[in-house]
C-alpha positions as a Markdown table, in Angstrom:
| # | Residue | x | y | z |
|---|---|---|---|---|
| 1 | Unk | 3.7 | 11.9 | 12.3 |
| 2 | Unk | 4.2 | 14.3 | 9.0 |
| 3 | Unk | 5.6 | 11.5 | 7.2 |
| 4 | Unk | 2.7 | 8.8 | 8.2 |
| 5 | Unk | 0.3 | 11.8 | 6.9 |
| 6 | Unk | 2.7 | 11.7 | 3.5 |
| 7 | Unk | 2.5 | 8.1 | 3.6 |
| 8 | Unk | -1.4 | 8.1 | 3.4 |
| 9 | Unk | -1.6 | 10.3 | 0.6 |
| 10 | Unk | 0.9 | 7.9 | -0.8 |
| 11 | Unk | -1.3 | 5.1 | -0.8 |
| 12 | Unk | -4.4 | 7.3 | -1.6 |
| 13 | Unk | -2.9 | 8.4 | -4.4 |
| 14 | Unk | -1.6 | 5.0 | -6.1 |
| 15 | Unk | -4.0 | 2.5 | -4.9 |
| 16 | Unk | -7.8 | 4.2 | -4.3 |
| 17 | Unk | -7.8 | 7.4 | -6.6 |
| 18 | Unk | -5.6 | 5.4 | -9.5 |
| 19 | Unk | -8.6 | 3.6 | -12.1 |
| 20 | Unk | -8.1 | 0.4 | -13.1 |
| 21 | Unk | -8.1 | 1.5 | -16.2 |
| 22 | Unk | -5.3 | 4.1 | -15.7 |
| 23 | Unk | -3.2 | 1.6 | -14.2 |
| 24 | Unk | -3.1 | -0.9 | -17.4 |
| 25 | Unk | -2.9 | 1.7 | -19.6 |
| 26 | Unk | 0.4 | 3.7 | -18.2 |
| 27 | Unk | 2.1 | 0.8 | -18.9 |
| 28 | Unk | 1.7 | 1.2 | -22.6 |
| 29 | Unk | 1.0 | 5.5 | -23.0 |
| 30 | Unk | 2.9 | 7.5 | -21.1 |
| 31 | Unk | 0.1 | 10.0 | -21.4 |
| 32 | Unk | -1.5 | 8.0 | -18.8 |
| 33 | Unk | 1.4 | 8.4 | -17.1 |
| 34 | Unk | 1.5 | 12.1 | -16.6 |
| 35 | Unk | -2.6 | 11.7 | -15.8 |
| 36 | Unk | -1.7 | 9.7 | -12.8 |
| 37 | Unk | 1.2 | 12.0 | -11.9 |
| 38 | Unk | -2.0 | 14.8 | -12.1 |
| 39 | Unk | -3.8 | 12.9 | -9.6 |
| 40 | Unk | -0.5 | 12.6 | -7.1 |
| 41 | Unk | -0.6 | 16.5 | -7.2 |
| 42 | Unk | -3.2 | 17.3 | -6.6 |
| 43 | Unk | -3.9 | 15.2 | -3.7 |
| 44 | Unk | -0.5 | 16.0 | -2.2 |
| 45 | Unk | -1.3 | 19.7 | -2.4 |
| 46 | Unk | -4.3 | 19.0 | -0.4 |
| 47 | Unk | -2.3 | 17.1 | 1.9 |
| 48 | Unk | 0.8 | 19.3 | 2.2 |
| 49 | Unk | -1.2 | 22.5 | 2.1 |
| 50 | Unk | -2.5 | 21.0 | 6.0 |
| 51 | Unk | 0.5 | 20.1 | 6.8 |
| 52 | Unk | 2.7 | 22.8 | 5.7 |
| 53 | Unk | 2.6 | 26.6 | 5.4 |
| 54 | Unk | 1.7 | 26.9 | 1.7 |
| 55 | Unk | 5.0 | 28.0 | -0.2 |
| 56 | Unk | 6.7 | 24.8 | 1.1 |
| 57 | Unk | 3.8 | 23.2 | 0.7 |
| 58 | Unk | 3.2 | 23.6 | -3.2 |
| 59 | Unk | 7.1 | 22.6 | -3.0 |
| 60 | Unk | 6.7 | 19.2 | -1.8 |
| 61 | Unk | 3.8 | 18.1 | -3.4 |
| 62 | Unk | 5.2 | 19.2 | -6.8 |
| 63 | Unk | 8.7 | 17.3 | -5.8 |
| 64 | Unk | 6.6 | 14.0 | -4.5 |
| 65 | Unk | 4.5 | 14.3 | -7.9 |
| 66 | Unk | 7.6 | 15.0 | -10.2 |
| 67 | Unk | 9.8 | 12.1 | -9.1 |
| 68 | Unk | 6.5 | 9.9 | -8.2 |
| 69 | Unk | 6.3 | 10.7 | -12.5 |
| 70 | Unk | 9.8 | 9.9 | -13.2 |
| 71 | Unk | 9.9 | 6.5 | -11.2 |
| 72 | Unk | 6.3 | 4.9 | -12.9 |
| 73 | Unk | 7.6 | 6.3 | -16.3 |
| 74 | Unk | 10.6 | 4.0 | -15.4 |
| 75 | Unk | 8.9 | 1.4 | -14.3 |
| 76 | Unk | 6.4 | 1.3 | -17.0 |
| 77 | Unk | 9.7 | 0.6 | -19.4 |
| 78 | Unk | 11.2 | -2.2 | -17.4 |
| 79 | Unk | 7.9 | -3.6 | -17.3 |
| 80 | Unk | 7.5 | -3.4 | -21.1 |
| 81 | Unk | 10.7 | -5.4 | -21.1 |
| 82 | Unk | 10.1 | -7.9 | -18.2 |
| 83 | Unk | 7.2 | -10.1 | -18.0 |
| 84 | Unk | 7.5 | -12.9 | -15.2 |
| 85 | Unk | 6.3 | -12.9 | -12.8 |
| 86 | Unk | 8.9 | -12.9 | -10.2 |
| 87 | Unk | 10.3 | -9.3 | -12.2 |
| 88 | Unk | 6.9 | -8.2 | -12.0 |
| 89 | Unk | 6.8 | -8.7 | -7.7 |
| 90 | Unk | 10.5 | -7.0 | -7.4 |
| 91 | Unk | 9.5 | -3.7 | -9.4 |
| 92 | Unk | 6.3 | -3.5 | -7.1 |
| 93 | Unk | 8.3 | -3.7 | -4.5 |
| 94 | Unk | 11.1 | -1.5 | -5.7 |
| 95 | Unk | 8.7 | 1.0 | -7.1 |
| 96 | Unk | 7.0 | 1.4 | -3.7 |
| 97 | Unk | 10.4 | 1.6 | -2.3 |
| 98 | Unk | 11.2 | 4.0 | -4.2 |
| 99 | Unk | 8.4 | 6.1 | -3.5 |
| 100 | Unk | 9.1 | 5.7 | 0.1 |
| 101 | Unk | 12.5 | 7.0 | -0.2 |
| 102 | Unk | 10.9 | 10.2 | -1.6 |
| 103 | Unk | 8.2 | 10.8 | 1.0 |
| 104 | Unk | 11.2 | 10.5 | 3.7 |
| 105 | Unk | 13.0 | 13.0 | 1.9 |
| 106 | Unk | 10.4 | 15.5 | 1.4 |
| 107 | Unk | 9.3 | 15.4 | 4.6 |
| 108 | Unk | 13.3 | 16.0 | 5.7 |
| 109 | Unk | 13.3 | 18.9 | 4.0 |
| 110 | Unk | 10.1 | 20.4 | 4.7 |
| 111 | Unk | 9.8 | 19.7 | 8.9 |
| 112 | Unk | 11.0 | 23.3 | 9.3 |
| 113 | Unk | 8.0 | 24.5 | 7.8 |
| 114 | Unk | 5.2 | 22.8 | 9.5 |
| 115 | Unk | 1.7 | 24.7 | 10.0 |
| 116 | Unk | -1.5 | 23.9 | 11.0 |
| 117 | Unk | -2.4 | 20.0 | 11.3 |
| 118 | Unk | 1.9 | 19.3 | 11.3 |
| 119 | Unk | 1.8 | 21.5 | 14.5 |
| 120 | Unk | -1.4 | 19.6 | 15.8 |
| 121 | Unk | 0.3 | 16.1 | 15.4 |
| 122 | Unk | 3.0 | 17.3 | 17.7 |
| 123 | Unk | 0.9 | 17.7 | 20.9 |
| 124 | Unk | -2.6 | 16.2 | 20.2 |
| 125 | Unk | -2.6 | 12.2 | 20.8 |
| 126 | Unk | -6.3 | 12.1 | 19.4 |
| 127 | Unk | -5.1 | 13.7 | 15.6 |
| 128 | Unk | -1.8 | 11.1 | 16.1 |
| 129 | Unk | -3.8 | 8.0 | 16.6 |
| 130 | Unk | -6.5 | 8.7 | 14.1 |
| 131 | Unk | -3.9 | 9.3 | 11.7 |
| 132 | Unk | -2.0 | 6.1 | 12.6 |
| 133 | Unk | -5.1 | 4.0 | 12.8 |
| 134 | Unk | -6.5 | 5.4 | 8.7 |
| 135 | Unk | -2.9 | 4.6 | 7.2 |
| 136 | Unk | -2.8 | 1.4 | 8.7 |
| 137 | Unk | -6.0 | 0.3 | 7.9 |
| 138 | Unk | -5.4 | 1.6 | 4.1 |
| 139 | Unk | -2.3 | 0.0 | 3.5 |
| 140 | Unk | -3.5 | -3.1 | 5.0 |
| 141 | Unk | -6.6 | -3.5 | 2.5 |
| 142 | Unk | -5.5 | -2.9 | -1.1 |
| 143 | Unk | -1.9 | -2.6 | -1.5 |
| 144 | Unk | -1.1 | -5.9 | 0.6 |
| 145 | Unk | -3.8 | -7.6 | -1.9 |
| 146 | Unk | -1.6 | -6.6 | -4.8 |
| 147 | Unk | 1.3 | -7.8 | -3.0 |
| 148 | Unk | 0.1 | -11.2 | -1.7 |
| 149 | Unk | -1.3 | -11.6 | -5.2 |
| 150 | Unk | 2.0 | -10.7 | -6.8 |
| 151 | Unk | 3.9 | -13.4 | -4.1 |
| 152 | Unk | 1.9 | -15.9 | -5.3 |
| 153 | Unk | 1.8 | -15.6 | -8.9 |
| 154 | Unk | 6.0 | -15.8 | -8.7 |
| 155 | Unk | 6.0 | -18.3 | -6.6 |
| 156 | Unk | 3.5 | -20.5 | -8.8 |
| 157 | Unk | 5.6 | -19.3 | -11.8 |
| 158 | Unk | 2.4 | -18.5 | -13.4 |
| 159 | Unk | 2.5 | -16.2 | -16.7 |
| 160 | Unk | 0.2 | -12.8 | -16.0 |
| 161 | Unk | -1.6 | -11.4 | -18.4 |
| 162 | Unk | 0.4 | -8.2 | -19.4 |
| 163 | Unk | -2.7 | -6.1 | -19.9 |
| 164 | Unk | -3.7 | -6.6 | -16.2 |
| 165 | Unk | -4.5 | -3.9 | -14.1 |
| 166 | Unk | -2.2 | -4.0 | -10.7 |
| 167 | Unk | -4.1 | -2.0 | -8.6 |
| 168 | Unk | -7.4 | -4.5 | -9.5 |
| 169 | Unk | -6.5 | -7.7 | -7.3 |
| 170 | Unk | -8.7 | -10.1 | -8.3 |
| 171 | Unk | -12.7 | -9.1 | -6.6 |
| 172 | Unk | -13.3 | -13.3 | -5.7 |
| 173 | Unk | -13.6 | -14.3 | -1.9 |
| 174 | Unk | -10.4 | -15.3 | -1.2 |
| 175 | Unk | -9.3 | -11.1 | -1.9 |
| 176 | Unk | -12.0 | -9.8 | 0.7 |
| 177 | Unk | -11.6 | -12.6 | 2.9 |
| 178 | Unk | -7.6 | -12.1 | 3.2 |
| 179 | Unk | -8.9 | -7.7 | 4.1 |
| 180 | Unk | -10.7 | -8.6 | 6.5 |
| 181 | Unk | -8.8 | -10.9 | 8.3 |
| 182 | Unk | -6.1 | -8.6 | 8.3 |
| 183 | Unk | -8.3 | -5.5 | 9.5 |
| 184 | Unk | -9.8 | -8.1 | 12.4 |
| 185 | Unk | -6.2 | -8.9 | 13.1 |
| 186 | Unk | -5.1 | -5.7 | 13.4 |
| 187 | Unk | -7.9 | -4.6 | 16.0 |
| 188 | Unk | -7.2 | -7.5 | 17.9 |
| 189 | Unk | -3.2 | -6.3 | 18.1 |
| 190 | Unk | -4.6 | -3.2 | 18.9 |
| 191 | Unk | -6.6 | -4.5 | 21.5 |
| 192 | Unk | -4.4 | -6.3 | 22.9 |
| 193 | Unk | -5.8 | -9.6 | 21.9 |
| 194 | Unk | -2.9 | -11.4 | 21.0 |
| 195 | Unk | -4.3 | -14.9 | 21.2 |
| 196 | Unk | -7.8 | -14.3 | 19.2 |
| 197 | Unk | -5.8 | -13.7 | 16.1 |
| 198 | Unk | -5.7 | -17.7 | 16.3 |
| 199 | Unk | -9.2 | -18.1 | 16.1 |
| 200 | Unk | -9.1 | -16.3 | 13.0 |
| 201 | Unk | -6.4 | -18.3 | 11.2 |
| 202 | Unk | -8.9 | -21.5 | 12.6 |
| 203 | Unk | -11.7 | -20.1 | 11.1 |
| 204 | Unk | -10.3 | -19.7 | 7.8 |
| 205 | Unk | -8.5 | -23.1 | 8.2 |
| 206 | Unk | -12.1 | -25.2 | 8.6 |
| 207 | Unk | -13.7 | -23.2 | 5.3 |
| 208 | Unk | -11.0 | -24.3 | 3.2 |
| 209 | Unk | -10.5 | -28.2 | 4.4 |
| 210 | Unk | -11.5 | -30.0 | 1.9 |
| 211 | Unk | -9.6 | -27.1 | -0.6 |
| 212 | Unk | -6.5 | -28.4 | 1.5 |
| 213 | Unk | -6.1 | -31.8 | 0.6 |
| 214 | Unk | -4.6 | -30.3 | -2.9 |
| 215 | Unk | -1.0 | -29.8 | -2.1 |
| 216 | Unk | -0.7 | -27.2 | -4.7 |
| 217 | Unk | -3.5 | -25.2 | -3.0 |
| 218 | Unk | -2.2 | -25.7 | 0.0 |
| 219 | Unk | 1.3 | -24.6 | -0.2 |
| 220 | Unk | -0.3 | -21.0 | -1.7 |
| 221 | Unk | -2.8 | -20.9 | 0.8 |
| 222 | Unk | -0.3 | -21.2 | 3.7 |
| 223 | Unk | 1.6 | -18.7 | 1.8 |
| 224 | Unk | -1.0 | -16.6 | 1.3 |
| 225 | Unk | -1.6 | -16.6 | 4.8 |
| 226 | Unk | 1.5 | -16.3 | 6.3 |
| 227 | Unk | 2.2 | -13.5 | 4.5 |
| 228 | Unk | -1.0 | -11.6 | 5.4 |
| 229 | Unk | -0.4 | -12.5 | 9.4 |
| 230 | Unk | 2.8 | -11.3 | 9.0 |
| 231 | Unk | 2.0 | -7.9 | 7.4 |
| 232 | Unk | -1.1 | -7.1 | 9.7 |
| 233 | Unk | 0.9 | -8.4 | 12.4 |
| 234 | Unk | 3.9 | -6.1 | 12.3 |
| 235 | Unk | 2.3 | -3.3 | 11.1 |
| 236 | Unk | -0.1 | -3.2 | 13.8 |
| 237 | Unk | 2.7 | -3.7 | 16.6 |
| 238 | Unk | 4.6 | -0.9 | 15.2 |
| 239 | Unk | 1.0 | 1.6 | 15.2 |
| 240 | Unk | 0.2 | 0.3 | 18.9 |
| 241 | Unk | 3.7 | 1.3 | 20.1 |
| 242 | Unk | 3.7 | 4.7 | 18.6 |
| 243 | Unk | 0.0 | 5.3 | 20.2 |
C-alpha cells in the first residue's frame, strides 16, 4: 500500500501540480526542467515524510525527484529529435514506465523504515481503501486523457504541434465525456455492477449516431472507447480485489 501512496504522488506530481505552461516549455529549457523536478520534491517529501521516519524519508523523495529529473531531461532530448506521433505515444509510455520502475524501487528500499501513515496502511482497511479509491480515480481522469489522446493521434498519423502542452488534453466534450465515463465505470466495478457499464457505452453510442456514419470517426471513436473501458475496467478490478 506504500507504493500506491508513492504512486499518487506520482501522478500528483506530473499531471495536477505540473502547468501547462511548464510542460511545453521543458521540452525546449531545461530550466523548466529542474522547476518541475522542484515540484516532485517537494511533494514527495510531504508524501514520504507520512509515510516514512524522516531520514529515510528526505532519502526517497530526493532519489524519486533526482532520477524523475534525469528521465524528463532525457526525454525532453529524444523529443527534440522525434516528432510523430507514434514516437511521441512510446516515450509517454516509456517515460511513465520509467518513473514506475523508480517508485518500485524506492519503496524496496525504504519498507524497513515505515512510520506513521506506512504503519496505518498495514492494519487499517479504512486508510487502504481510501487510498486505493484517490489513486484510482486520479490516474483514471487526466493521465488516461493524455494517453487516449496520444493513441489516437498515432493512429490517425496526424502531425502534433510540437509546442503542445502534454499534460493539457484538449478541454472539448469528448475529454470530459471519456472522465466521466471512466469514473461511472469504475463505481459501477466497484459496485459490483458489472452489466450497467453497458448502458454507459449505449448512452454514449446514441449521442454520437449521426457522428458515426463517418468511418474515419468511427474507427477513433471505437478506439477511443475501447481503450477507455479497458483502462477503467482493469484498473478498477485490480482496486476491488485488493479492498
Amino acid at each position: 500500500m506504500i507504493l500506491v501512496c508513492l504512486l499518487a504522488a506520482h501522478l500528483l506530481a506530473d499531471f495536477y501540480f505540473q502547468t501547462d505552461r511548464m510542460a511545453g516549455e521543458k521540452r525546449k529549457k531545461a530550466a523548466w526542467g529542474f522547476v518541475h523536478a522542484g515540484v516532485v520534491l517537494v511533494i514527495f517529501l510531504a508524501v514520504c515524510f507520512m509515510l516514512y521516519r524522516p531520514g529515510p524519508a528526505v532519502l526517497a523523495a530526493l532519489a524519486i525527484a533526482g532520477t524523475h529529473l534525469i528521465i524528463d531531461l532525457s526525454r525532453s532530448a529524444w523529443d527534440r529529435r522525434h516528432a510523430k506521433p507514434t514516437q511521441r505515444l512510446a516515450s509517454f509510455v516509456t517515460d511513465q514506465l520509467l518513473h514506475g520502475g523508480v517508485l518500485v524501487a524506492a519503496w524496496l528500499m525504504a519498507r524497513p523504515f515505515a512510520g506513521g501513515l506506512g504503519l496505518q496502511l498495514a492494519c487499517s482497511p479504512t486508510v487502504r481503501g481510501s487510498v486505493l479509491i484517490l489513486t484510482l480515480l486520479l490516474g483514471l481522469c487526466k493521465p488516461t486523457a493524455i494517453l487516449i489522446r496520444l493513441l489516437l493521434d498515432a493512429v490517425a498519423g496526424g502531425k502534433q504541434a510540437a509546442e503542445q502542452p502534454e499534460t493539457a488534453p484538449d478541454a472539448n466534450a469528448g475529454t470530459v465525456i471519456g472522465i466521466l465515463e471512466r469514473i461511472i465505470i469504475a463505481v459501477l466495478v466497484l459496485c459490483g455492477q458489472y452489466g450497467a457499464v453497458g448502458l454507459v457505452l449505449t448512452a454514449k453510442s446514441v449521442a454520437r449516431f449521426k457522428q458515426l456514419e463517418d468511418r474515419d470517426f468511427a474507427e477513433k471513436y471505437l478506439i477511443g472507447t475501447l481503450t477507455s473501458l479497458t483502462v477503467a475496467l482493469i484498473a478498477a478490478v485490480a482496486v476491488k480485489h485488493v479492498i
